[in-house]
N, C-alpha and C positions, 0 to 999 in steps of 0.2 A: 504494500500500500504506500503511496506516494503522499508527503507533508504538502505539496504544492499550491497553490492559492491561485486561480485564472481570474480574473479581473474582467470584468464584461463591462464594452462599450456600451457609447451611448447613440443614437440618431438624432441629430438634433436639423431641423429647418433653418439655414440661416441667410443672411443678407452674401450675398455673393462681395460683394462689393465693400463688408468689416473683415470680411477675410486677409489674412497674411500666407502670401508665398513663402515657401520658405526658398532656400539657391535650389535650385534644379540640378542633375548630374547633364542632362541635355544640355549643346551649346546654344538648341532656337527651339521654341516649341510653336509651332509654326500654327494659325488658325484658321482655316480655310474655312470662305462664306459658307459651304456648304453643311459644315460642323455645325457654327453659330443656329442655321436654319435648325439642323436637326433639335438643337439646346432647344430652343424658341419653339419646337411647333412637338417636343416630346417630353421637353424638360432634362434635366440629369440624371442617364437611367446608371450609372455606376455609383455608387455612393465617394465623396470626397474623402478622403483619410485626414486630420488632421490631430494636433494637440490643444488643449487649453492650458494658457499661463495661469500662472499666480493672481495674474491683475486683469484674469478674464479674456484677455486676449487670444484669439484660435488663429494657429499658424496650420498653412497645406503643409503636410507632409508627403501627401501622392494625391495628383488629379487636378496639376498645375492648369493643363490645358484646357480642362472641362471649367473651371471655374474662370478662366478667361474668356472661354465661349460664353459662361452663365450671363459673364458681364456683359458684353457687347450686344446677347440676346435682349 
């Protein structure tokens, strides 16, 4: 039997636009009209990974692109 603890996220609904990038390992993440249309006419069907700071602050930590689309949708 294993002492381990798993911690389960959360989903939370947020403002695309409070969000924090975090650096990207990509050198361009590139957003093609045709993405944005899809953002805009399906919304964000991957969920965005991100952390919450101390002072409430939520940085991406994966799904840099999708939440650039979110924005421009």
């Amino acid at each position: 039997m294993s002492d381990t603890t798993t911690v389960a996220g959360t989903i939370e609904h947020l403002d695309p636009h409070a969000l924090i990038i975090e650096t990207n390992v990509r050198p361009s993440a590139p957003i093609t009209p045709a993405f944005v249309q899809s953002i805009r006419e399906n919304g964000v069907l991957t969920p965005v990974l991100g952390h919450r700071s101390d002072d409430g602050q939520v940085t991406v930590r994966a799904g840099q692109r999708r939440v650039f689309a979110a924005r421009e949708a």
